[in-house]
MDAnalysis code that builds the backbone (N, CA, C; Angstrom):
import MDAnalysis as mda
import numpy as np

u = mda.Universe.empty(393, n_residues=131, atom_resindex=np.repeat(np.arange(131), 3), trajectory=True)
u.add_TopologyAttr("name", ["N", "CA", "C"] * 131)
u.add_TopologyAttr("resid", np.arange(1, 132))
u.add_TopologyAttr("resname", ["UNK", "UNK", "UNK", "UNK", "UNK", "UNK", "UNK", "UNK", "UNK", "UNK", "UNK", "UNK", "UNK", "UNK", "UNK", "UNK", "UNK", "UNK", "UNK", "UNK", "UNK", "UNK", "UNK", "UNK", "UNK", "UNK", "UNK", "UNK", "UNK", "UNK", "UNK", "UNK", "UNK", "UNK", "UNK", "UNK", "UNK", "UNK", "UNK", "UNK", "UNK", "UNK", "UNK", "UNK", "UNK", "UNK", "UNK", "UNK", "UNK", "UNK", "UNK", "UNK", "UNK", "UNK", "UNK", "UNK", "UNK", "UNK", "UNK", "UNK", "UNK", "UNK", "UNK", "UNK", "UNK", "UNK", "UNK", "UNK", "UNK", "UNK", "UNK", "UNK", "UNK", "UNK", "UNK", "UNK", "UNK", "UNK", "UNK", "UNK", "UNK", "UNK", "UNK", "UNK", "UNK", "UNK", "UNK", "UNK", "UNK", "UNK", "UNK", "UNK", "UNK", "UNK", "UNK", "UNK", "UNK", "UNK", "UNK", "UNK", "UNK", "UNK", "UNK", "UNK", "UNK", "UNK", "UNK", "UNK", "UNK", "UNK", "UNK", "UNK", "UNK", "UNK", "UNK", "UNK", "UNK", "UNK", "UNK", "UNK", "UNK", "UNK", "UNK", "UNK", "UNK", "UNK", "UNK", "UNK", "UNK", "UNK", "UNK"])
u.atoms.positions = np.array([
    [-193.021, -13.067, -97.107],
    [-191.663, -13.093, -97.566],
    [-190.773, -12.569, -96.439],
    [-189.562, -13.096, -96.232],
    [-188.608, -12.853, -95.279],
    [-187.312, -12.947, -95.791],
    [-186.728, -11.268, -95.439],
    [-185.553, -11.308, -95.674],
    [-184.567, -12.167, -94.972],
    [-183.788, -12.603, -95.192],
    [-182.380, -13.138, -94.685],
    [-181.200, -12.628, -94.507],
    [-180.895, -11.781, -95.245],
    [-180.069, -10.834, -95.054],
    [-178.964, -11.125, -95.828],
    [-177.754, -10.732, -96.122],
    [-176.988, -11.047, -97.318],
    [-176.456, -12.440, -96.677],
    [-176.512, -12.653, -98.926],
    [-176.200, -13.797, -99.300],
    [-175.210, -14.672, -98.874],
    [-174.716, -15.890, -98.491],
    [-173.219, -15.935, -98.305],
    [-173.168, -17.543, -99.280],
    [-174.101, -18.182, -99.793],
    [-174.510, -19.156, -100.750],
    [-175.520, -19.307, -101.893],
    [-175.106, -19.351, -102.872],
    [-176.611, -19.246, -104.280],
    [-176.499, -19.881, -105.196],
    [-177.274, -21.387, -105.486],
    [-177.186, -22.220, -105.999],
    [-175.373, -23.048, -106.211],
    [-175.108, -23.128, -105.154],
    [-174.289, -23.646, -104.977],
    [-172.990, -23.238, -104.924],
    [-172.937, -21.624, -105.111],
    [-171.582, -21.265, -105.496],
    [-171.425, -20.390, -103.753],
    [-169.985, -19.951, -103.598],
    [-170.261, -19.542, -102.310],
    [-169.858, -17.697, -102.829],
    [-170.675, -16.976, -102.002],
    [-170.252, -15.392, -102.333],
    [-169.359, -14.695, -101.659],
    [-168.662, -14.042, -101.701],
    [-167.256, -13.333, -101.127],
    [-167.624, -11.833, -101.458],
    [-167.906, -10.917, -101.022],
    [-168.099, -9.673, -100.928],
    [-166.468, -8.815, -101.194],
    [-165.467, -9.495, -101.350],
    [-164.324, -8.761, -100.954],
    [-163.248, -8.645, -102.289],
    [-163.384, -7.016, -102.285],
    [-162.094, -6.825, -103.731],
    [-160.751, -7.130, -103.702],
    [-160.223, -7.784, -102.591],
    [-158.729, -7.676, -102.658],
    [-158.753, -9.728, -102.642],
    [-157.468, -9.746, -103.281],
    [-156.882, -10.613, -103.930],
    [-157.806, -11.208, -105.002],
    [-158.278, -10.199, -105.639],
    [-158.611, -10.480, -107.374],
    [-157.613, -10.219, -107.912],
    [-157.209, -11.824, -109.081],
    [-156.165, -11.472, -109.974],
    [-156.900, -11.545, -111.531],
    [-155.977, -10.924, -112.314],
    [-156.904, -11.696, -113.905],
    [-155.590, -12.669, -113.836],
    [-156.290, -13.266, -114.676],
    [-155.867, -14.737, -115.335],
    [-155.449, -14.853, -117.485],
    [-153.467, -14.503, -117.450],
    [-153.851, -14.062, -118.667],
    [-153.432, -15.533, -119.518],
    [-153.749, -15.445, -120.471],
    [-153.989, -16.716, -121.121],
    [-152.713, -16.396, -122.700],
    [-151.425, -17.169, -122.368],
    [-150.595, -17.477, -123.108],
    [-150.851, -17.967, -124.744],
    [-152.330, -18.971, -124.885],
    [-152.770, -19.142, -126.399],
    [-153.723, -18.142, -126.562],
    [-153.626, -18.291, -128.261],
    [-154.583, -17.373, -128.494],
    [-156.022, -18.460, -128.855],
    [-157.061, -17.640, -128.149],
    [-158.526, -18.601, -128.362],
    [-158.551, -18.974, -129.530],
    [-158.298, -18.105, -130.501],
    [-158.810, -18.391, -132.086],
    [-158.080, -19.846, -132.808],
    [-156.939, -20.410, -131.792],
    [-156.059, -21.177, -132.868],
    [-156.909, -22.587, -132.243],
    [-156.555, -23.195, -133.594],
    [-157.718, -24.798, -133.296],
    [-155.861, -25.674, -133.687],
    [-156.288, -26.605, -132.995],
    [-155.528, -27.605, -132.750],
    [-156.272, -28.751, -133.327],
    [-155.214, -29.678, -134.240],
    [-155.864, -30.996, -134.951],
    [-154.798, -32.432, -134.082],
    [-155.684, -33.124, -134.355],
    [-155.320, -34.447, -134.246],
    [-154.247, -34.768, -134.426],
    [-153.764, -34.558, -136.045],
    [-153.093, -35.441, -136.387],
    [-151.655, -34.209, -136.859],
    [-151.479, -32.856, -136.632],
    [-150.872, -32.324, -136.278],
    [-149.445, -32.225, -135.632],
    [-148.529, -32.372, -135.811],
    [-146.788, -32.641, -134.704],
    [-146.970, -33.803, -134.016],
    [-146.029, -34.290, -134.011],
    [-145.629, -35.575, -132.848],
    [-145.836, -35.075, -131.371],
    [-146.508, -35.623, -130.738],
    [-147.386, -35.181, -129.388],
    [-146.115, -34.804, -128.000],
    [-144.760, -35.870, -128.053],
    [-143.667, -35.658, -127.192],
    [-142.835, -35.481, -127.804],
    [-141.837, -36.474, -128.770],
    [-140.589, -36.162, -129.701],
    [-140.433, -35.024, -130.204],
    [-141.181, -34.350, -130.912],
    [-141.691, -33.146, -131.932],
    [-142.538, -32.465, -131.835],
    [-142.646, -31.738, -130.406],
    [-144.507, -31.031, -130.030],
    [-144.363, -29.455, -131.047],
    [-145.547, -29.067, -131.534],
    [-144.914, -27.791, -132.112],
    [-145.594, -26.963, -131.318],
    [-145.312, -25.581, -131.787],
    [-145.333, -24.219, -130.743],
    [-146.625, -24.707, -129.907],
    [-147.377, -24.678, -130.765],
    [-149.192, -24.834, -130.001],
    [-149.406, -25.865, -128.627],
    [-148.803, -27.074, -129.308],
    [-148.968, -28.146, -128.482],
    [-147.971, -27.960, -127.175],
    [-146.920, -26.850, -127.370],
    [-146.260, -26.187, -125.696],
    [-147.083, -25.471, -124.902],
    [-147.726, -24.506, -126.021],
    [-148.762, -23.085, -125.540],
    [-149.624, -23.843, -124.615],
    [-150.189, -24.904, -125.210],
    [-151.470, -25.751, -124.254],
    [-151.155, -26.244, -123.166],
    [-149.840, -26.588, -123.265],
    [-149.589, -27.522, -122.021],
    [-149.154, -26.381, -120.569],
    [-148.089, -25.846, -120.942],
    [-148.173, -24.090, -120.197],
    [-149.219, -23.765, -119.734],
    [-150.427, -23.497, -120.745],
    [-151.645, -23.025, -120.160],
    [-152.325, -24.071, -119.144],
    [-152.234, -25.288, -119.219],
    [-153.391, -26.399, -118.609],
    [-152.223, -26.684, -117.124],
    [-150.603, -26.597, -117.331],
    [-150.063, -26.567, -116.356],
    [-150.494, -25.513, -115.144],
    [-150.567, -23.923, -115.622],
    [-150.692, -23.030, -115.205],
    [-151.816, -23.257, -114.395],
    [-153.036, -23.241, -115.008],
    [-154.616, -23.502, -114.313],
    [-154.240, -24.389, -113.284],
    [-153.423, -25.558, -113.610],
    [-153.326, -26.944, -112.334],
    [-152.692, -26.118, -110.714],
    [-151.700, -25.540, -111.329],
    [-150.779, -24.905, -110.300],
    [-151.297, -23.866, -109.428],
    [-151.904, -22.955, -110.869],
    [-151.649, -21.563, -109.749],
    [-153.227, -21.504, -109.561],
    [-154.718, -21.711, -110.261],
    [-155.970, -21.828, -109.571],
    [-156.665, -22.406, -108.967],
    [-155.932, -23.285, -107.882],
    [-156.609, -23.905, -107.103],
    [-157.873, -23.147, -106.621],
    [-158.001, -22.441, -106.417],
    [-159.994, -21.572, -106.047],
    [-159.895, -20.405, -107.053],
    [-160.282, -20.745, -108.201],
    [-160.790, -20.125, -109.266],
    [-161.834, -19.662, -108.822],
    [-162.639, -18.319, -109.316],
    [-164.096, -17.934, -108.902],
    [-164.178, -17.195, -110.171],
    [-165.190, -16.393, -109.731],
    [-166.060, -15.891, -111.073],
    [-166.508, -14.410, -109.970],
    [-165.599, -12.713, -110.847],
    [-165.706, -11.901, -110.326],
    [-167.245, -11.273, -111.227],
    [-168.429, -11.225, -109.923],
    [-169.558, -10.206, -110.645],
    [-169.587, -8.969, -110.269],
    [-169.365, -7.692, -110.774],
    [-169.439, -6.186, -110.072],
    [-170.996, -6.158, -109.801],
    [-170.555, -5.484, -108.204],
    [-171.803, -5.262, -107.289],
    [-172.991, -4.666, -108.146],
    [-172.433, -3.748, -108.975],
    [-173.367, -2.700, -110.069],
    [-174.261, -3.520, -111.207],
    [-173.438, -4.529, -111.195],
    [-174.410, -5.618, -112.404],
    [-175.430, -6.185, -112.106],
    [-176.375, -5.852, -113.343],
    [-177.685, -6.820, -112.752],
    [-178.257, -8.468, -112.555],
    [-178.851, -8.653, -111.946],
    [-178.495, -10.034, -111.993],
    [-179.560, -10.953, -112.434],
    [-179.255, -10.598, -113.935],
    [-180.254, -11.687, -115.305],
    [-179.717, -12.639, -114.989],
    [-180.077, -13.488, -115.522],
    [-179.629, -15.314, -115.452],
    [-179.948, -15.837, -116.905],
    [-179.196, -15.238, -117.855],
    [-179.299, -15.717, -118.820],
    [-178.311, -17.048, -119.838],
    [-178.962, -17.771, -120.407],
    [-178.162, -19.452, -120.647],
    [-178.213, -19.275, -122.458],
    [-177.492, -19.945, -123.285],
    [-177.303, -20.198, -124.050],
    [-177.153, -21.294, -124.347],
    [-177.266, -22.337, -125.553],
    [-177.323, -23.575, -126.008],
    [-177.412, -23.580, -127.541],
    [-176.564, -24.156, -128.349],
    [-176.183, -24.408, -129.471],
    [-176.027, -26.197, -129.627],
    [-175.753, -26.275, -131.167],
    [-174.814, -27.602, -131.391],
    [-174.532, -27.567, -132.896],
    [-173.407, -27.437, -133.676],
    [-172.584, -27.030, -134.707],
    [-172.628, -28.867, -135.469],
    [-173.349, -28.780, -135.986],
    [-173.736, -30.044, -136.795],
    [-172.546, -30.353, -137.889],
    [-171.756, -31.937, -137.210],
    [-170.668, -32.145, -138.525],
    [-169.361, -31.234, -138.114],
    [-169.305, -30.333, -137.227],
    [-168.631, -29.488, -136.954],
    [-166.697, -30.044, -137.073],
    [-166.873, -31.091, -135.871],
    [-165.384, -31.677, -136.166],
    [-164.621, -32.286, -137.053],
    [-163.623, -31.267, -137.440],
    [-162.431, -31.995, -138.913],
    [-162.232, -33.255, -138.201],
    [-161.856, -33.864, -137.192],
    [-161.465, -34.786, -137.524],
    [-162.069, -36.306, -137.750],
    [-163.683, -36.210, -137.330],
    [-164.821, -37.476, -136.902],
    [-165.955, -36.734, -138.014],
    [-165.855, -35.816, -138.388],
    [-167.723, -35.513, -138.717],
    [-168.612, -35.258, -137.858],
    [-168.474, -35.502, -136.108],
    [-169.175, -35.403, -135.520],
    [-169.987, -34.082, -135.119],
    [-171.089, -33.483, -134.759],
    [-171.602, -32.684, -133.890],
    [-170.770, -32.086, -132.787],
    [-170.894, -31.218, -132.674],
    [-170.306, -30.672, -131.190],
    [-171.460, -29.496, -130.634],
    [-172.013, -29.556, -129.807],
    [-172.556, -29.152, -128.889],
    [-172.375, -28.162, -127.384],
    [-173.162, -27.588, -127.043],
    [-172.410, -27.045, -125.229],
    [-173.592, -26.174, -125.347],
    [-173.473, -25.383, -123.938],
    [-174.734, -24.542, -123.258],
    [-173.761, -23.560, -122.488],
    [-173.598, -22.337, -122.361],
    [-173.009, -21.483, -121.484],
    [-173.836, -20.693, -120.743],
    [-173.862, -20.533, -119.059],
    [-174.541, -19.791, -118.449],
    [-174.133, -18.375, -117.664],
    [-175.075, -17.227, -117.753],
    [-173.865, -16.019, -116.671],
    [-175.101, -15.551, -116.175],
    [-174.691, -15.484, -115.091],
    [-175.485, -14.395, -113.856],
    [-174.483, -12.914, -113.631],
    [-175.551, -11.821, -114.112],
    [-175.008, -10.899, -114.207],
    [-173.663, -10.090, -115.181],
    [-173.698, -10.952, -116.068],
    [-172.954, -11.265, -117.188],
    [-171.422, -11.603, -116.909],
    [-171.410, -12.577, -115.932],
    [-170.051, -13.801, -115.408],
    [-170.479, -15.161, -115.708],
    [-169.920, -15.469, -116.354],
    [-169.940, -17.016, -116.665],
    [-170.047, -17.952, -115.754],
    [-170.890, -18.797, -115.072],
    [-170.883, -19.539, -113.714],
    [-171.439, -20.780, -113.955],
    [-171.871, -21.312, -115.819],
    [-171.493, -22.677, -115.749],
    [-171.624, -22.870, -117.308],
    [-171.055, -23.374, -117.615],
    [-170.506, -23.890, -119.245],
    [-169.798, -25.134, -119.763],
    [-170.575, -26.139, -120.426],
    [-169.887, -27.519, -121.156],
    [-170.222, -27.152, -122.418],
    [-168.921, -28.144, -122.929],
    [-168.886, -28.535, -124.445],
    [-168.804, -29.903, -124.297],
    [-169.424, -30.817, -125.883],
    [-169.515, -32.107, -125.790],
    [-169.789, -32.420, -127.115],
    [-168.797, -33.431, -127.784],
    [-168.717, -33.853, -128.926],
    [-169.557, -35.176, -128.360],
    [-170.582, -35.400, -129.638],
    [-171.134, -36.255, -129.925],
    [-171.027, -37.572, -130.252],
    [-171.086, -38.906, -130.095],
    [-170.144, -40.138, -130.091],
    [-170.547, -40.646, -131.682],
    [-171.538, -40.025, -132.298],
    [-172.199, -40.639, -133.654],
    [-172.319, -39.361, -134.440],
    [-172.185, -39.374, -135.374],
    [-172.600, -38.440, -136.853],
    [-174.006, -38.417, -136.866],
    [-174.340, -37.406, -137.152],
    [-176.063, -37.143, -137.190],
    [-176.024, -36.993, -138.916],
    [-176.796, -37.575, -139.533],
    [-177.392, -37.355, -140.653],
    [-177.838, -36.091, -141.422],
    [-177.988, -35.210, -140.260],
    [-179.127, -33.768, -140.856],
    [-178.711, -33.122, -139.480],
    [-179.147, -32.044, -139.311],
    [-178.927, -30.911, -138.213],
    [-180.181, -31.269, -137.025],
    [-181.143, -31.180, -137.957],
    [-182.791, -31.972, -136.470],
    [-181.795, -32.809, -136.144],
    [-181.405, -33.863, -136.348],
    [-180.896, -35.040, -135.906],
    [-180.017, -35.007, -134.931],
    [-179.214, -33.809, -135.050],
    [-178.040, -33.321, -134.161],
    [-178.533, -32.749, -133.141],
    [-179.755, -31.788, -133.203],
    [-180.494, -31.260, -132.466],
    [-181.112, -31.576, -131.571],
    [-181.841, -32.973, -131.897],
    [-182.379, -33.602, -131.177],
    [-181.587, -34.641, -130.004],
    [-180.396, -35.190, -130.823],
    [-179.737, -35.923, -129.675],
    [-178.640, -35.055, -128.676],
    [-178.821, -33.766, -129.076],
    [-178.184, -33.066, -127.614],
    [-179.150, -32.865, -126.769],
    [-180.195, -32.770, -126.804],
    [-181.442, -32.744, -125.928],
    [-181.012, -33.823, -124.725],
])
């Protein structure tokens, strides 16, 4: 075994050793509110929510061009993943919705969600076609 000496690449992400110009990132909606379909007129008549989102998705476009993911030096570095899928879940299709979230050192460094294009019958069923 041979050291290399510190990291400066790991699985693809690049590492930055350096505390200055970390910002947080504060988030104008609140997570908890769900947004429907068929909800306010999308331009003529947007209501509060459908501004909150657009603010927020403007914001990300503008101001995070190099988003990263801060891990403190002190954290250990598990690699632990998660994977679900909420069978029937969406009001507005019936469909499944699904995703997997991953963190090294408990930072989030890769995470999808993905609605399902068909209704599953039963939960195995749902189970099986997120596989």
């Amino acid at each position: 075994m041979k050291d290399l000496g510190v990291a400066h690449y790991f699985l693809g992400m690049e590492i930055i050793r350096e505390p200055q110009d970390l910002t947080d990132v504060s988030s104008p909606l609140n997570p908890a509110t769900r947004l429907k379909l068929d909800e306010g007129e999308l331009f003529p008549n947007p209501t509060f929510y459908h501004m909150l989102l657009a603010v927020r998705c403007l914001r990300y476009l503008l101001m995070d061009p190099d988003l990263g993911t801060f891990i403190p030096s002190n954290s250990f570095f598990d690699l632990i993943a998660f994977c679900d899928i909420d069978w029937g879940r969406c009001p507005n299709t019936g469909c499944s919705i699904g995703g997997y979230y991953i963190t090294l050192g408990g930072s989030p460094i890769s995470w999808k969600s993905k609605k399902e294009s068909l209704v599953s019958l039963s939960s195995v069923e749902a189970e099986y076609r997120s596989m």
